[in-house]
N, C-alpha and C positions, 0 to 999 in steps of 0.2 A: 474607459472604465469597463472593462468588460470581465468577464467569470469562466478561467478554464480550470478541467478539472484533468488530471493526467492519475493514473495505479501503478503498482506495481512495475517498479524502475528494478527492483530485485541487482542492483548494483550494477547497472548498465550507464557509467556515467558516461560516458562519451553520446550512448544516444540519447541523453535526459537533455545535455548541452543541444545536441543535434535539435531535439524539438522544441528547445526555451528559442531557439536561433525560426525554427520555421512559425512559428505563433506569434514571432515579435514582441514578446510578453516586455509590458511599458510597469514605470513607478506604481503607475493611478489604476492598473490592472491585480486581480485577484486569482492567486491558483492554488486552488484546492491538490491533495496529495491523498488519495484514497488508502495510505497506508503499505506495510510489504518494500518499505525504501530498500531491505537489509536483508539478505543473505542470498548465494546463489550467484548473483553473478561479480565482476572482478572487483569492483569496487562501491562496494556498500559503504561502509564508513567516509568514505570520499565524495559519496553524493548526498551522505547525510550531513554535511560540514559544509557542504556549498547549498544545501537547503538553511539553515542555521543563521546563510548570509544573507536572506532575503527576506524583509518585513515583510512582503505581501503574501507570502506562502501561508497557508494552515492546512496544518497535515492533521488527520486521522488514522487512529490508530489499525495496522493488520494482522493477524495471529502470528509474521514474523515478530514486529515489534515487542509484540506481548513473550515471545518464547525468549525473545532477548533479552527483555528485563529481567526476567526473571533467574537468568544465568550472567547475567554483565557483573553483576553489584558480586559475586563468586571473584570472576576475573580482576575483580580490582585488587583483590587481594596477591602476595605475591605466593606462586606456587612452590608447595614443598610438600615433603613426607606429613606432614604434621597437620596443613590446611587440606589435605586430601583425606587425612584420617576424621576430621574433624566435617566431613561431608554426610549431611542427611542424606537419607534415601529419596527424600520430595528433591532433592538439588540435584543429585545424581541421575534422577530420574527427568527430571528438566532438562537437565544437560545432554541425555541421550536421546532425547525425542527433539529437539535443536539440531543435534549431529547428522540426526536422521533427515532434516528439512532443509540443511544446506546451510550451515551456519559456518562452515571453514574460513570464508572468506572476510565475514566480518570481524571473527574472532582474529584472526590475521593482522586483519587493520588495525583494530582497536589494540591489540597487547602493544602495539609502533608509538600511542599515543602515551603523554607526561600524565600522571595521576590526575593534576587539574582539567585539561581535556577531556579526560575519560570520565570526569565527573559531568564535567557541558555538555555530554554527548547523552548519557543516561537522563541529566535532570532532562534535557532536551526531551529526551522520546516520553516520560515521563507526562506531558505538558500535550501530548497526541489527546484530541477530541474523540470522542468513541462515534460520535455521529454528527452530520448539519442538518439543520433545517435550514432551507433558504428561497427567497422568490429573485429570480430575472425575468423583471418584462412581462410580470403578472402572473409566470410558471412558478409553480411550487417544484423542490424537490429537495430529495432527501438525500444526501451524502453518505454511504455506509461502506465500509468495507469488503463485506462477504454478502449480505442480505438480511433477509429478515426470519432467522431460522424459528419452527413454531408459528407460523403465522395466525394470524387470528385477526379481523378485521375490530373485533370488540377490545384489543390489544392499546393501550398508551403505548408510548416509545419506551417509556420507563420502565415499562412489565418487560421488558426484553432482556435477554442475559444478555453479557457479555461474548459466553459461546454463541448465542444464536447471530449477534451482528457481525460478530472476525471469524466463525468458523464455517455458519450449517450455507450450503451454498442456497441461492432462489430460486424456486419454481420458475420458469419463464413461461409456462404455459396457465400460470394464473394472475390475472391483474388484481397486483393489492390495491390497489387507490386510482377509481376514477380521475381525479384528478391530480395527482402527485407525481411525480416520474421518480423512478427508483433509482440511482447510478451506483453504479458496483465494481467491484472488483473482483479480485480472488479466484475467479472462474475464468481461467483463458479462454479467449472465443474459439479456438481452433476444437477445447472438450465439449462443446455446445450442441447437441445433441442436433442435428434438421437443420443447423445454422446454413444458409447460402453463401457467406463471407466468410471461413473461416478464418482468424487472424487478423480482422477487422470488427471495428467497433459492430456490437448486436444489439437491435432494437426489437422488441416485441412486449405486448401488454404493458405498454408503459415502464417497462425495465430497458436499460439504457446499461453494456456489457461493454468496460472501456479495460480490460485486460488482455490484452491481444500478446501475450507470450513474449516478451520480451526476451525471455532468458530460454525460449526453444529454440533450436536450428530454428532460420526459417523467421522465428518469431519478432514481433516489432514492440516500437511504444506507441502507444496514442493518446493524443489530447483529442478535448473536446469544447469547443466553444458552448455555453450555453444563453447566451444572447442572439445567437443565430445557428446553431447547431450546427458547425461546419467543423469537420473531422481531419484532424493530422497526424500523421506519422512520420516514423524515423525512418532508417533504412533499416532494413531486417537484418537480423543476428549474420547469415552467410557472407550481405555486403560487406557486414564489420571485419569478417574476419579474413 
């Protein structure tokens, strides 16, 4: 029964299998999804349909997920002169800031799937937790996306926007909670400013930095046990290719 936490698979399914295969992940185990399953690399929709197959997974949600809903429920419609005329500027303007983050790939997949599908797929992402709270083994920690942008120690989790947990990246050089360990995504460890590892899981002040670039040359996936803190990766993007 153990708790892994894996980010930012950014449509790399081959190495999302690679690492459910080196983790061993069993029925009676728990793996958390830091969000960012979808756009960018080849097969976003393809790993998001093979997350869909596993009760034990819960995923939260990443600012790709959010950029996609907001333009999926658009694409279900079928495209014509008419449904493009009939585009607001909030939609259009969605759709170009999407285009710009790497959304080709998903949009790809998704237009391949039957209308019912395309609906399981949305309600799916739909259904993403924006954050956890959780203890293994007497450690608190907090499951987020991006961070805690705004920080403020006098702060509920409530008081939080939505930008600040999927967008504003984390301090690493401030510890929010004596006690809490932070686990994040969204910031590849290779951008990490002083990082020693770059491309491997980053720990410092209690922030815990499991987005090791998957989708850069170079870049990998990582899990992370949090029962014993024991770190895995896939092969990196060059061996894939």
């Amino acid at each position: 029964m153990a708790t892994y936490v894996i980010s930012d698979i950014h449509g790399q399914y081959d190495m999302f299998l690679e690492l459910l295969d080196k983790i061993s992940l069993k029925e009676t185990d728990t793996l958390y999804i830091l969000g960012d399953v979808l756009d960018r690399g080849p097969h976003p929709i393809k790993t998001l349909r093979r997350l869909m197959e596993m009760p034990n997974v819960i995923c939260i949600v990443g600012n790709h997920e959010l950029m996609a809903l907001e333009c999926l429920k658009f694409l279900m419609k079928e495209i014509t002169e008419a449904s493009i005329e009939e585009l607001d500027a909030e939609t259009l303007d969605n759709l170009l800031t999407w285009q710009v983050n790497g959304s080709q790939t998903t949009i790809e997949e998704f237009r391949h799937l039957d209308q019912e599908t395309k609906q399981e797929v949305i309600n799916f992402i739909r259904d993403f937790l924006i954050y956890e709270e959780i203890t293994v083994n007497g450690q608190d920690y907090l499951l987020v996306h991006a961070g805690l942008g705004n920080f403020s120690p006098e702060k509920e989790m409530e008081d939080y926007s939505l930008h600040d947990l999927i967008w504003v990246r984390p301090d690493y050089e401030v510890k929010y909670f004596d006690d809490v360990f932070v686990v994040t995504g969204h910031t590849p460890t290779q951008t990490i400013e002083g990082n020693p590892r770059p491309g491997f899981i980053y720990r410092k002040n209690n922030h815990v930095a499991i987005d090791c670039g998957a989708h850069y040359p170079g870049g990998r996936l990582a899990a992370i046990c949090l029962d014993t803190g024991e770190e895995f990766y896939s092969s990196t993007n060059e061996a894939k290719e």
